[in-house]
TIFIDO-132216 format. One record per residue (C-alpha): x, y, z. Coordinates in Angstrom, 1 decimal, m for minus. Layout:
BEGIN
      xx      yy      zz
       X       Y       Z
...
END
This chain:
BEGIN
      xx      yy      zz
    29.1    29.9   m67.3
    26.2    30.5   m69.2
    23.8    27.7   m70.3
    23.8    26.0   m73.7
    20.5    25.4   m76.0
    21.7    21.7   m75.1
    21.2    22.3   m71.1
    17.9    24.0   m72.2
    16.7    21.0   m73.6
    18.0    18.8   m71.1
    16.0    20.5   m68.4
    12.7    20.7   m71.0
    13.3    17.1   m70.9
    13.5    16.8   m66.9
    10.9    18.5   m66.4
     8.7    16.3   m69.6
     8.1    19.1   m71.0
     7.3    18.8   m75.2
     9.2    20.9   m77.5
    10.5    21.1   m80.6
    13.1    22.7   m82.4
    14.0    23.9   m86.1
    17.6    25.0   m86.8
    18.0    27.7   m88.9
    20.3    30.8   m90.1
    21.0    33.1   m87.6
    18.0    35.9   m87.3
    18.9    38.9   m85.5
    16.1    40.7   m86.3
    12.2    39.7   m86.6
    12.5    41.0   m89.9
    15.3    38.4   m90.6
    13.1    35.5   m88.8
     9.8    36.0   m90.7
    10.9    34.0   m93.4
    10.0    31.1   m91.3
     6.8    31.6   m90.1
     5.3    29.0   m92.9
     7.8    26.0   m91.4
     6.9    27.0   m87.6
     3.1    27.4   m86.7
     2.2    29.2   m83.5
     3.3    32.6   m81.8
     6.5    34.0   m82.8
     7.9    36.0   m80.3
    10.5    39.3   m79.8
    12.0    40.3   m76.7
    13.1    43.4   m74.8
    16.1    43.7   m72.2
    15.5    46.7   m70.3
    16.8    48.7   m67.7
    15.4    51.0   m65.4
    16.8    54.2   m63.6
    17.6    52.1   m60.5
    19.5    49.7   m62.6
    16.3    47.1   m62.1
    15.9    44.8   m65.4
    13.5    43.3   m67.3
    12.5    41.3   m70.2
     9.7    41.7   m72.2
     8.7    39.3   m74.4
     5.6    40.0   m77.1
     4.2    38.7   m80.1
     6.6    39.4   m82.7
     4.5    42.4   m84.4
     3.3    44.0   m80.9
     3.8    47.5   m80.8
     5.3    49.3   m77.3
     5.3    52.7   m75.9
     8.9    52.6   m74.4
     8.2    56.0   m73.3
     5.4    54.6   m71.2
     5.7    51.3   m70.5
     7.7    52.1   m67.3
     4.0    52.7   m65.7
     2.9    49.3   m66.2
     5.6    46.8   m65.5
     6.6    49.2   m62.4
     9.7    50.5   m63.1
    10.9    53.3   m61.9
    11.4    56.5   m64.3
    11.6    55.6   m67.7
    13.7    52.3   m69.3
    16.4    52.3   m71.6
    17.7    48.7   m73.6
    20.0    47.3   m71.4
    24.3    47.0   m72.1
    25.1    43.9   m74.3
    27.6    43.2   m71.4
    24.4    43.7   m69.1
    22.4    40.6   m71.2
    25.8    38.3   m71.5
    25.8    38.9   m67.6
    22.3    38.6   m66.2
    20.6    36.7   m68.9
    24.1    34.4   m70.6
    23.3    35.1   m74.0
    24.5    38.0   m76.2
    21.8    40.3   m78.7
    20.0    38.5   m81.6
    19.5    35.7   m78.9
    17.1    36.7   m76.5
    14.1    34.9   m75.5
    12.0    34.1   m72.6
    13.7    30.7   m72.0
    16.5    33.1   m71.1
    15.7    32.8   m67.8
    17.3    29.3   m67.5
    20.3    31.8   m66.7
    19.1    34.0   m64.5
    19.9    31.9   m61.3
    19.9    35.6   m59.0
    16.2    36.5   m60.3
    17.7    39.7   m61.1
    15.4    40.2   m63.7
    12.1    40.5   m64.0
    10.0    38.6   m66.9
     7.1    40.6   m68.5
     4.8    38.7   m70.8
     3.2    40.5   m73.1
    m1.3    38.8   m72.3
    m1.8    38.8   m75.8
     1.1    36.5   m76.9
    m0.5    33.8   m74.5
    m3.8    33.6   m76.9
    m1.5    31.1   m78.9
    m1.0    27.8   m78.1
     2.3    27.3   m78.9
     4.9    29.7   m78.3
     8.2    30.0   m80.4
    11.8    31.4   m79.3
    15.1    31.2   m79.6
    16.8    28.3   m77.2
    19.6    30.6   m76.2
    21.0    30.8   m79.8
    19.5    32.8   m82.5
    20.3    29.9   m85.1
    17.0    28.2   m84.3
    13.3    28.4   m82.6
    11.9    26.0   m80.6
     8.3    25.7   m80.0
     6.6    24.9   m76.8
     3.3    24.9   m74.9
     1.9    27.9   m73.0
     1.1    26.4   m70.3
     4.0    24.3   m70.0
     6.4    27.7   m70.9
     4.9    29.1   m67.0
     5.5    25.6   m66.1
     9.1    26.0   m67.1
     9.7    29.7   m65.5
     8.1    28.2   m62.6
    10.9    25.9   m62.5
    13.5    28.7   m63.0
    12.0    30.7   m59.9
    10.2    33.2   m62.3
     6.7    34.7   m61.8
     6.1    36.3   m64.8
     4.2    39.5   m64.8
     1.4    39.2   m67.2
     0.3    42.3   m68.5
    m1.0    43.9   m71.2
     2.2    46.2   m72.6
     1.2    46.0   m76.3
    m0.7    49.0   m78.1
END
């Protein structure tokens, strides 16, 4: 069963982690979610589920105006042949939450590792860090460093790389 914002927070907590949230509208889009940047300071953030020719997955996750070469970006997060988005069934499954949702704390449902977490190095020039806690109808806000300090928790080494263009 995948994880609620709720069980998000409840491990933020455990872990004494700060965050904060602001409910919203559902956003699908970042389009749809720029609306908010004036009630929600820091780095706003859009995601990528991708899938490789092996069936190996990965999640991107950017400043929300980055640019990406899909056609290359295969050559620097080491995947092999060229990526495709992954299968809504694909996210539900390996990540618990279904599109317009996405975000890094995503990972909370990833208990098999099975994918891997890309971070976009410029995103990690802001302080604070803003995404969606497993439900697009609000962002929560939360320290860089304590963001690795909560993948570290969920098992995840994020690769930190510079995808962007």
């Amino acid at each position: 069963m995948p994880k609620t914002p709720k069980d998000l927070f409840d491990c933020l907590d455990a872990l004494g982690i700060a965050h904060s949230t602001v409910e919203h509208p559902p956003v699908f889009t970042v389009a749809e979610s720029q609306g908010l940047r004036d009630q929600i300071a820091g780095g706003h953030t859009k995601n990528l589920f991708l899938k490789d020719k092996k069936g190996t997955y990965f999640l991107v996750t950017m400043e929300e105006n980055a640019v990406v070469n899909l056609k290359s970006i295969h050559t620097l997060i080491g995947a092999s042949g060229r990526v495709s988005f992954g299968k809504p069934e694909a996210l539900m499954e390996k990540l618990g939450v279904a599109p317009g949702s996405v975000s890094i704390f995503c990972a909370l449902n990833d208990d098999a590792h099975d994918v891997t977490i890309v971070i976009d190095a410029p995103l990690l020039e802001h302080d604070i860090i803003n995404a969606h806690p497993l439900s697009n109808d609000a962002t929560t806000s939360i320290n860089r460093e304590e963001l690795m300090r909560f993948l570290a928790h969920t098992g995840h080494e994020p690769m930190i790389l510079k995808v962007s263009t």
